[in-house]
DSSP file (Angstrom, degrees, kcal/mol; ACC not computed):
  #  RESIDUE AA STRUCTURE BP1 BP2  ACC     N-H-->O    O-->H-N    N-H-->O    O-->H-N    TCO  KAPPA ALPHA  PHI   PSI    X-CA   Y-CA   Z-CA
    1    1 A X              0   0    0      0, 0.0    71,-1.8     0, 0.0     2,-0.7   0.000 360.0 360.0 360.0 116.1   11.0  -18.0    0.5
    2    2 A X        -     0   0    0      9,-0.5     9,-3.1    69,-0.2     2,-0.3  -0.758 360.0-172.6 -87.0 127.3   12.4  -14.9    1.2
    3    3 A X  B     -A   10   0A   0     -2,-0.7     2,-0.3    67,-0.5     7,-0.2  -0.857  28.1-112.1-119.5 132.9   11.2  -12.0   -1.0
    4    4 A X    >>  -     0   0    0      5,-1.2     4,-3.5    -2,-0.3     3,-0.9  -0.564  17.4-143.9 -58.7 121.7   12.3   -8.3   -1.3
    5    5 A X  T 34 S+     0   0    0     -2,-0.3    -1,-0.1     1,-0.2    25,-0.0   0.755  95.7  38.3 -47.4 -32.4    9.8   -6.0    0.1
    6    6 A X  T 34 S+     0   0    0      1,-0.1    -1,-0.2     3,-0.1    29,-0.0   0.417 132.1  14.2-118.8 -13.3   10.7   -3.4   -2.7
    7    7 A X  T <4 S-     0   0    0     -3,-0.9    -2,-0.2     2,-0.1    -1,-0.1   0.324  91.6-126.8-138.3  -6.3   11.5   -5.1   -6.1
    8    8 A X     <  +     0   0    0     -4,-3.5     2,-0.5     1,-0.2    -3,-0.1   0.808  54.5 147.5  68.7  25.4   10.0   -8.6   -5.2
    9    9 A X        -     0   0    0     -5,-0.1    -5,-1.2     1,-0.0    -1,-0.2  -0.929  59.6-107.1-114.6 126.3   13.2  -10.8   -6.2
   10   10 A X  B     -A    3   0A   0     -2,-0.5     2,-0.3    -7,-0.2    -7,-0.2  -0.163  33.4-140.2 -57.5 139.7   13.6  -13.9   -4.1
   11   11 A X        -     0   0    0     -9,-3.1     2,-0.7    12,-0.1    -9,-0.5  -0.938   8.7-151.7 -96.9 114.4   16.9  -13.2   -1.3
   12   12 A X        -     0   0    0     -2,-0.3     2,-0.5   -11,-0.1     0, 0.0  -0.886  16.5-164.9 -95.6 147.8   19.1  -16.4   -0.9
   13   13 A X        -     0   0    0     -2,-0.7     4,-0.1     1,-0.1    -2,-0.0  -0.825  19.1-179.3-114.1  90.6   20.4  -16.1    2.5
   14   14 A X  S    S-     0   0    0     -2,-0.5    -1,-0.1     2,-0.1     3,-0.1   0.990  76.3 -12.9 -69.6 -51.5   23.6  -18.3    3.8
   15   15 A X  S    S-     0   0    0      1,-0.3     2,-0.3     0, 0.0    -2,-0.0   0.294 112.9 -28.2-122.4-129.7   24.0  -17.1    7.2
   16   16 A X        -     0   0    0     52,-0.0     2,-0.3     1,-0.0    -1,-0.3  -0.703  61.0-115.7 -90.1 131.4   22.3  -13.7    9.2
   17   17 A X        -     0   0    0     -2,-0.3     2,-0.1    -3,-0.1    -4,-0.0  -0.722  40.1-146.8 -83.8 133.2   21.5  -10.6    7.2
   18   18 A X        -     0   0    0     -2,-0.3    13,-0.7     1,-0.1     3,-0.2  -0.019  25.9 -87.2 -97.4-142.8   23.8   -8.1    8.5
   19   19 A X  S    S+     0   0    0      1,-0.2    -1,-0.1    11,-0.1    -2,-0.0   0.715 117.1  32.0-111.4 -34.9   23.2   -4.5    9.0
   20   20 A X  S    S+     0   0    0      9,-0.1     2,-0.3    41,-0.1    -1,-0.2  -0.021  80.9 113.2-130.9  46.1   24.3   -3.3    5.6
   21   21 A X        -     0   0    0     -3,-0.2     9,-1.5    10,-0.0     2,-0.3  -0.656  42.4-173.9 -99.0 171.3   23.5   -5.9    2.8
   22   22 A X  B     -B   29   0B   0     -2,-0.3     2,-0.4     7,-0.3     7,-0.2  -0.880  32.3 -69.1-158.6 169.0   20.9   -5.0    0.2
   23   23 A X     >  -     0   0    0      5,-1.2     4,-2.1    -2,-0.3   -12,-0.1  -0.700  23.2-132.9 -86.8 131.8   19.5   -6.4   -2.1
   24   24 A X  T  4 S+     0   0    0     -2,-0.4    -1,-0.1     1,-0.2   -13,-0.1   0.662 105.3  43.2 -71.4 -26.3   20.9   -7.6   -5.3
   25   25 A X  T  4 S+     0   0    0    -16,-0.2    -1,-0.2     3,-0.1    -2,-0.0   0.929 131.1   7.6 -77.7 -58.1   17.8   -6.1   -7.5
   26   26 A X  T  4 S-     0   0    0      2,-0.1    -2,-0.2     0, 0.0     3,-0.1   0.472  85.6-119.9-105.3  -7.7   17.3   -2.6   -6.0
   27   27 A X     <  +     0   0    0     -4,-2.1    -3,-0.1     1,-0.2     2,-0.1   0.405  60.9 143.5  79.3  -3.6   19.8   -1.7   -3.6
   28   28 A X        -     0   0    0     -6,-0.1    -5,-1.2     1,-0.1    -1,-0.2  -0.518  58.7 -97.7 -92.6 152.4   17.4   -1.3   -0.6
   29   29 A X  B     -B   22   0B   0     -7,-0.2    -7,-0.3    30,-0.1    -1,-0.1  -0.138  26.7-151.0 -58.8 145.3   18.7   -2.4    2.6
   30   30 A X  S    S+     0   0    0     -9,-1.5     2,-0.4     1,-0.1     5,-0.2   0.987  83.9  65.8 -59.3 -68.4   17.7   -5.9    3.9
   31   31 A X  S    S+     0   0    0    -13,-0.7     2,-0.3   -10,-0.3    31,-0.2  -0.537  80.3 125.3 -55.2 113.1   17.7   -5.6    7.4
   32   32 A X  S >  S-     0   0    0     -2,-0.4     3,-1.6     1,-0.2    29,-0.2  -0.879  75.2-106.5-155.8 139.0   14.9   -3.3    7.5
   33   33 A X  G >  S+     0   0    0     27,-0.7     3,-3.7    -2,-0.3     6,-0.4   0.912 114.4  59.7 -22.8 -74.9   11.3   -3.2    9.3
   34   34 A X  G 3  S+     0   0    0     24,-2.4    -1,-0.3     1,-0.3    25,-0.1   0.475 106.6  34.5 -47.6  -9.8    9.9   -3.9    6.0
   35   35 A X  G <  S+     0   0    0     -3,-1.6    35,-1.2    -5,-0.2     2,-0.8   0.089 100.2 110.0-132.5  18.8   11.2   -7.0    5.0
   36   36 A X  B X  S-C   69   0C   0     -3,-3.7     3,-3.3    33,-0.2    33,-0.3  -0.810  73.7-121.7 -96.9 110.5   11.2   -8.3    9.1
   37   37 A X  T 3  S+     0   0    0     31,-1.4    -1,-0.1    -2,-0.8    32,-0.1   0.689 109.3  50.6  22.9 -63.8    8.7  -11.0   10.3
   38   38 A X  T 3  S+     0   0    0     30,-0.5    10,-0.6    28,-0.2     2,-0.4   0.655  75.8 127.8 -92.5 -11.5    7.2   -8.8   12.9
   39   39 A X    <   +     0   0    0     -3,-3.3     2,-1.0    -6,-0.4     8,-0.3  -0.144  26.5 149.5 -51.5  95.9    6.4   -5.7   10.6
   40   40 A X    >   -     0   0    0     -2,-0.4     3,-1.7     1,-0.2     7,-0.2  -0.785  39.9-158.1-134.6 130.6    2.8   -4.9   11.0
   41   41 A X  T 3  S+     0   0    0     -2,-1.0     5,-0.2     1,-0.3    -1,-0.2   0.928  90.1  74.2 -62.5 -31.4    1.3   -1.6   10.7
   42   42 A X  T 3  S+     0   0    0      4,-0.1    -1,-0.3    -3,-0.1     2,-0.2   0.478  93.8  74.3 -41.4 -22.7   -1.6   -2.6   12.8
   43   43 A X  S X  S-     0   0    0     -3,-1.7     3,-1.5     1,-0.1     2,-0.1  -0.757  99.0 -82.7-125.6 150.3    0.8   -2.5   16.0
   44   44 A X  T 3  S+     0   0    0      1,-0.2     3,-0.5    -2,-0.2    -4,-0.1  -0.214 120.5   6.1 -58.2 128.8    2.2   -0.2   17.9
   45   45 A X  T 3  S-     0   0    0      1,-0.2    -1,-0.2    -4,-0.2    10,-0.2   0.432 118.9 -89.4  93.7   0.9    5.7    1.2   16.2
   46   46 A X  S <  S+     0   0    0     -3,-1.5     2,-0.4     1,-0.3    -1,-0.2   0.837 104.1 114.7  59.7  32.9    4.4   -1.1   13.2
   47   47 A X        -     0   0    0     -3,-0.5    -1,-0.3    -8,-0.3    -8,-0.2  -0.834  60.9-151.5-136.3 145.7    6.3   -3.9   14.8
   48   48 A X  S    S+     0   0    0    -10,-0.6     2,-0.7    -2,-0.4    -9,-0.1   0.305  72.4  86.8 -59.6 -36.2    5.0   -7.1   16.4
   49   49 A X        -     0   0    0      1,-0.1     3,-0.3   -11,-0.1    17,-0.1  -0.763  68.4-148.1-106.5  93.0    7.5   -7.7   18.9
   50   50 A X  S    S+     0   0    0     -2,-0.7     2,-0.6     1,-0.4    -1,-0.1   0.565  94.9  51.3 -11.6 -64.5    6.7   -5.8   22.4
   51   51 A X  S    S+     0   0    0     -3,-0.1    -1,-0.4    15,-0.0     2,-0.3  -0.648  82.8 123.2 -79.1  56.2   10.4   -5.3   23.3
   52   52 A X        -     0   0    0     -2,-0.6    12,-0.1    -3,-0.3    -5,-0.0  -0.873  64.6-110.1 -70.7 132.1   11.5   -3.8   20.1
   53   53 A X        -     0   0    0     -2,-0.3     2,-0.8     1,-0.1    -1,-0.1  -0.491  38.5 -96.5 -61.8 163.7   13.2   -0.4   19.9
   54   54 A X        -     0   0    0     -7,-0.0     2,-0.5     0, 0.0    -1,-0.1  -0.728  45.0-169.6 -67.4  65.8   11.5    2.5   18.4
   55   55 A X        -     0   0    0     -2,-0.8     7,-0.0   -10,-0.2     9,-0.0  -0.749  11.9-177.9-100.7 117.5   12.7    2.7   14.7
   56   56 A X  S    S+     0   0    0     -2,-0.5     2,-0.6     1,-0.1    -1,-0.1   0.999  77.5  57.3 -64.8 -77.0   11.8    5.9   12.5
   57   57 A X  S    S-     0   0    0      1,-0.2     3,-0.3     2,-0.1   -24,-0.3  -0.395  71.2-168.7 -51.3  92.5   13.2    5.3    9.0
   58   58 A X  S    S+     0   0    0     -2,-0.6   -24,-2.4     1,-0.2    -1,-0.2   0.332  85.7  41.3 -92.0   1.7   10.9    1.5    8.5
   59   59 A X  S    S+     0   0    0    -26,-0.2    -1,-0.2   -27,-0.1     2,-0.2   0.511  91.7 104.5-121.7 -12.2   13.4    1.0    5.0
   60   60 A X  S    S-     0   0    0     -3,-0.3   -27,-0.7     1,-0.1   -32,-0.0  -0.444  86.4-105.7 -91.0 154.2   16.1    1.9    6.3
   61   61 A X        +     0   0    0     -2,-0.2   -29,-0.2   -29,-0.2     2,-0.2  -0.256  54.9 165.1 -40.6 118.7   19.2   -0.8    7.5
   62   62 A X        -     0   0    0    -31,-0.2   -31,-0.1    -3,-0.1     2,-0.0  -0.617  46.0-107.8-132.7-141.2   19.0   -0.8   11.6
   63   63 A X        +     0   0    0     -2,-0.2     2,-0.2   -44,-0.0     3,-0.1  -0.726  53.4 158.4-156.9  48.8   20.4   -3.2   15.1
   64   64 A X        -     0   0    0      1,-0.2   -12,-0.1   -12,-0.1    -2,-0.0  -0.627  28.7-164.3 -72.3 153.7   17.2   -4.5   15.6
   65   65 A X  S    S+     0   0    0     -2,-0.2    -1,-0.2     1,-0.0   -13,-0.1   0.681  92.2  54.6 -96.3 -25.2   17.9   -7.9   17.7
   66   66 A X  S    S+     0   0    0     -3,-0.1   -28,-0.2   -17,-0.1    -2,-0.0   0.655  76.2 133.0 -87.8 -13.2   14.7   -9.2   17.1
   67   67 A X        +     0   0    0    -30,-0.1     2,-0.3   -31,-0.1   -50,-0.1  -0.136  22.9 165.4 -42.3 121.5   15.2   -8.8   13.0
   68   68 A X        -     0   0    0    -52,-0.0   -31,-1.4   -33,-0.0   -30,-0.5  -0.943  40.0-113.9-155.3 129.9   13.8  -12.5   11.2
   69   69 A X  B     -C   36   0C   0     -2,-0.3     2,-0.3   -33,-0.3   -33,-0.2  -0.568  32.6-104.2 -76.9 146.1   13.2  -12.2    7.3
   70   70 A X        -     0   0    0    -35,-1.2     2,-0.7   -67,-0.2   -67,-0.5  -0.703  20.8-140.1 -69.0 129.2   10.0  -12.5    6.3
   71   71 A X        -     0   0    0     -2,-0.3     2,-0.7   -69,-0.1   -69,-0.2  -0.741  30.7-172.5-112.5 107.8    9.2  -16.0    4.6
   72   72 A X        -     0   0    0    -71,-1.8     2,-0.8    -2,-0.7    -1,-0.0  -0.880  25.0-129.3 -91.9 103.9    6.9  -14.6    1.9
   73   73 A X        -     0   0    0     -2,-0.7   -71,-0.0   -71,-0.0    -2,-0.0  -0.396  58.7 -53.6 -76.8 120.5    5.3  -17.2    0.0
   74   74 A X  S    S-     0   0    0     -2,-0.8     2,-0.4     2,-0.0   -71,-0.1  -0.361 100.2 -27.6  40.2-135.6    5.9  -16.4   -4.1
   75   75 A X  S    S-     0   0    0      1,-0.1     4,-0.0     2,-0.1   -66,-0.0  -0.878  76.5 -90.2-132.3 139.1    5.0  -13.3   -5.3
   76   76 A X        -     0   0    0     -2,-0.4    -1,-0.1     1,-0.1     3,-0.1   0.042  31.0-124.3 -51.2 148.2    2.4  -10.9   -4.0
   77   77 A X  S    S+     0   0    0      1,-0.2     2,-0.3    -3,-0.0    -1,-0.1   0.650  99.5  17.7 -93.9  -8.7   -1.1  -11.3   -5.4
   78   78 A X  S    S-     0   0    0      3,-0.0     2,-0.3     0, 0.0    -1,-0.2  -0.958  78.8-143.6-149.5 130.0   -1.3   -7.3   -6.6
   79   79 A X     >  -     0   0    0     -2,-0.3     4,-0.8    -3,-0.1    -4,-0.0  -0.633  33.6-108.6 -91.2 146.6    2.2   -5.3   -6.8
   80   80 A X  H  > S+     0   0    0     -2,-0.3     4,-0.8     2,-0.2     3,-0.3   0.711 114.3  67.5 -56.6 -39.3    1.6   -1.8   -5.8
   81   81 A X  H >> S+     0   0    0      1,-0.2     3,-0.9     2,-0.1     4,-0.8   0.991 109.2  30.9 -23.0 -95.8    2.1   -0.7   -9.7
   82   82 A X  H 34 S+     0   0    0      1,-0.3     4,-0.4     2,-0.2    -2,-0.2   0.131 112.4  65.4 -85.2   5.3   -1.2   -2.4  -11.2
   83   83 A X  H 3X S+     0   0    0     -4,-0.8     4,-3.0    -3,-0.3    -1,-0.3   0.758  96.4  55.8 -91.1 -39.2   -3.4   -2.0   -7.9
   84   84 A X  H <X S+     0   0    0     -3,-0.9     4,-3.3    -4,-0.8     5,-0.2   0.965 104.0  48.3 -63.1 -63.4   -3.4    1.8   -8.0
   85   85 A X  H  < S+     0   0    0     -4,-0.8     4,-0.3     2,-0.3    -1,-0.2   0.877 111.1  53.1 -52.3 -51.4   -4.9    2.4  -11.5
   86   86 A X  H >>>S+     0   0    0     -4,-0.4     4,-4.6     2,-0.2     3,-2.4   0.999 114.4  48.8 -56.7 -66.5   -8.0   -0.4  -10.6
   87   87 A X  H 3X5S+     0   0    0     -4,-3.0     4,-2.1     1,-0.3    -2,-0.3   0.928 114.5  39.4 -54.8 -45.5   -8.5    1.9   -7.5
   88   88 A X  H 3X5S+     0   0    0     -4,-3.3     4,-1.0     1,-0.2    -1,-0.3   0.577 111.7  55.3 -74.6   8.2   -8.6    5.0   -9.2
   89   89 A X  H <>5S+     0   0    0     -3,-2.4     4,-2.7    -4,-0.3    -1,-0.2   0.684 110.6  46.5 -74.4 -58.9  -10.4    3.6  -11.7
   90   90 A X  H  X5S+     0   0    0     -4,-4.6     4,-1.1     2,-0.2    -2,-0.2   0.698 113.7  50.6 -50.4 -23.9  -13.1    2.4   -8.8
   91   91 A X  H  X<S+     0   0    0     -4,-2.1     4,-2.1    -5,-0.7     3,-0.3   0.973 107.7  49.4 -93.8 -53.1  -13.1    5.7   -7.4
   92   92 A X  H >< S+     0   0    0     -4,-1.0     3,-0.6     2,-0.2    -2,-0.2   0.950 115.6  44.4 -41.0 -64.1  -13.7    7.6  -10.8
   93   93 A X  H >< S+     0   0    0     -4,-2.7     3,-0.8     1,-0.2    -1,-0.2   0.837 110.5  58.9 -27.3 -60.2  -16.7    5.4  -11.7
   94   94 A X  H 3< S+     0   0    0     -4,-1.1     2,-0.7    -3,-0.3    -1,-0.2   0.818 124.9  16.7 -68.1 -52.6  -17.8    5.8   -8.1
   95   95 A X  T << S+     0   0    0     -4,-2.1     2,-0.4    -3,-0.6    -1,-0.3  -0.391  86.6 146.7-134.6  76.2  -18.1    9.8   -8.2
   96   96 A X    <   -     0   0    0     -3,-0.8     2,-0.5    -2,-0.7    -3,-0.0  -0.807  58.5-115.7-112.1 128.0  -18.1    9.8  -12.3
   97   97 A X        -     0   0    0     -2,-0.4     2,-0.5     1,-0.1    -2,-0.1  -0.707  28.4-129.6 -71.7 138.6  -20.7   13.2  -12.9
   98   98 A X        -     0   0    0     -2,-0.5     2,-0.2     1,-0.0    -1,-0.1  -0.708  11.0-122.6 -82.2 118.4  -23.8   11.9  -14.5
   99   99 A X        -     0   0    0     -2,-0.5     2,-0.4     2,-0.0    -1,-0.0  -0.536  28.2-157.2 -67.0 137.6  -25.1   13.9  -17.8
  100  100 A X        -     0   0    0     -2,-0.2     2,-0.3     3,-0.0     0, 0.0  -0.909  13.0-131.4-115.9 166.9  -28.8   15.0  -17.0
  101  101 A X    >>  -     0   0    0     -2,-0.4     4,-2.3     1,-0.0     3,-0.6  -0.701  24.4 -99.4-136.3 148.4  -30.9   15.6  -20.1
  102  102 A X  H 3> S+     0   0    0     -2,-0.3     4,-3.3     1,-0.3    -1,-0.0   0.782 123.7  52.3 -37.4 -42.1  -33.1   18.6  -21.0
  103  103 A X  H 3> S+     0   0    0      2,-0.2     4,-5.4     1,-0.2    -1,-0.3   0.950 109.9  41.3 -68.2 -57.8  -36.0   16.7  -19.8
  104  104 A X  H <> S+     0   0    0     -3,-0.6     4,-3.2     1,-0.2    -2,-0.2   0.812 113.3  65.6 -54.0 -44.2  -34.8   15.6  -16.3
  105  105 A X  H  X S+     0   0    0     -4,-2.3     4,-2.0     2,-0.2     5,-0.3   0.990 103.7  38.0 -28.6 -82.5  -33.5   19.4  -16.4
  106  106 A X  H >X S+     0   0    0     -4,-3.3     4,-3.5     1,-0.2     3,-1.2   0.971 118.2  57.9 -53.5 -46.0  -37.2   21.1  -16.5
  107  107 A X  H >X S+     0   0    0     -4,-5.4     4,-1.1     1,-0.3     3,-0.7   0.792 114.6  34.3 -22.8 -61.1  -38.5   18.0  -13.7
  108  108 A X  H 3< S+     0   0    0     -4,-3.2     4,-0.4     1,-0.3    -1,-0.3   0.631 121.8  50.1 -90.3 -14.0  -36.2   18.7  -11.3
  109  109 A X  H << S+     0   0    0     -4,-2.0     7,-0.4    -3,-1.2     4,-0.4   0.630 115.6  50.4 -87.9 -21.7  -36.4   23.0  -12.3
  110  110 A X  H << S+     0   0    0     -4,-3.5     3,-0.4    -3,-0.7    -2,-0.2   0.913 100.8  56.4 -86.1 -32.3  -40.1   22.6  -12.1
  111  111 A X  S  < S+     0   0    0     -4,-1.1    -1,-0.2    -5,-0.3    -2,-0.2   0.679 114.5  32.1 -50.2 -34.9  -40.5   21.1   -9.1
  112  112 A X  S    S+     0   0    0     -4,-0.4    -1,-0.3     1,-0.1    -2,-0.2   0.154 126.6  42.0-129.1  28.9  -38.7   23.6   -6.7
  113  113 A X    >   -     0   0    0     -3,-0.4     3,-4.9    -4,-0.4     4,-0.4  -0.368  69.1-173.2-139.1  98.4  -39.6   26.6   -8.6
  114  114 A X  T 3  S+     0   0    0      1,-0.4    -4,-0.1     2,-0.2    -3,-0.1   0.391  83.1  71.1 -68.2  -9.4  -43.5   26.0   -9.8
  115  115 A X  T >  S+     0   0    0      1,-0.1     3,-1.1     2,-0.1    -1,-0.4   0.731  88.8  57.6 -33.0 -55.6  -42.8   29.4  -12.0
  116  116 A X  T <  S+     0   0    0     -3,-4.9    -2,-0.2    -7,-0.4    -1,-0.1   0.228  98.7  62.1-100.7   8.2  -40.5   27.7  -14.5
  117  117 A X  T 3  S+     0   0    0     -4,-0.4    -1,-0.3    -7,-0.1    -2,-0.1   0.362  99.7  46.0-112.7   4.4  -43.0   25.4  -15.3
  118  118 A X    <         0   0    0     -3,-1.1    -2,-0.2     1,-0.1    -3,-0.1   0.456 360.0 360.0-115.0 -13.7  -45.8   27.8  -16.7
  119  119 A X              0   0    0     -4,-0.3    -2,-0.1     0, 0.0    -3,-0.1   0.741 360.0 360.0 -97.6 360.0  -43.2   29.4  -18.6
């Protein structure tokens, strides 16, 4: 099934995606790094394919030869939307300040100054 990287709306495709079709949902171009087969950030140029040209702009339309849509199976299991909030949500818990209480206060005040404790 081919799925748009950018809005997620299934692409029918009759023949070759050319150089300046887009997508019927968002406008972004099709032929793009993102929405190619071989697009992998893990590799050098974020491409897969050894003999590939160098391409900056990874959304933008290019004259790749090696360009094959990516067969995306349905629809991704967390959309870029509703993943972000859970992570900042994990990350606030994670370094959330802790209230310390009057008691906990004097421990830790007596402990490295043996003064504040007589008084």
């Amino acid at each position: 099934m081919n799925i748009c990287y950018q809005c997620q709306r299934e692409i029918l495709i009759k023949d070759r995606v050319g150089r300046r079709d887009t997508c019927p949902g968002c406008g972004v171009d099709l032929r793009c790094c993102r929405n190619c087969a071989f697009y992998d950030t893990g590799y050098a140029n974020a491409c897969r394919e050894p003999q590939s040209d160098t391409v900056l702009d990874k959304e933008a339309g290019n004259f790749c030869d090696f360009f094959a849509f990516a067969e995306r199976q349905g629809q991704p299991s967390s959309a870029p939307e509703t993943a972000a909030p859970s992570a900042r949500a994990r990350l606030e818990a994670l370094f959330k300040k802790k209230e310390v209480g009057r008691s906990q206060f004097f421990i830790l005040n007596s402990s490295f100054f043996p003064s504040a404790a007589s008084t």
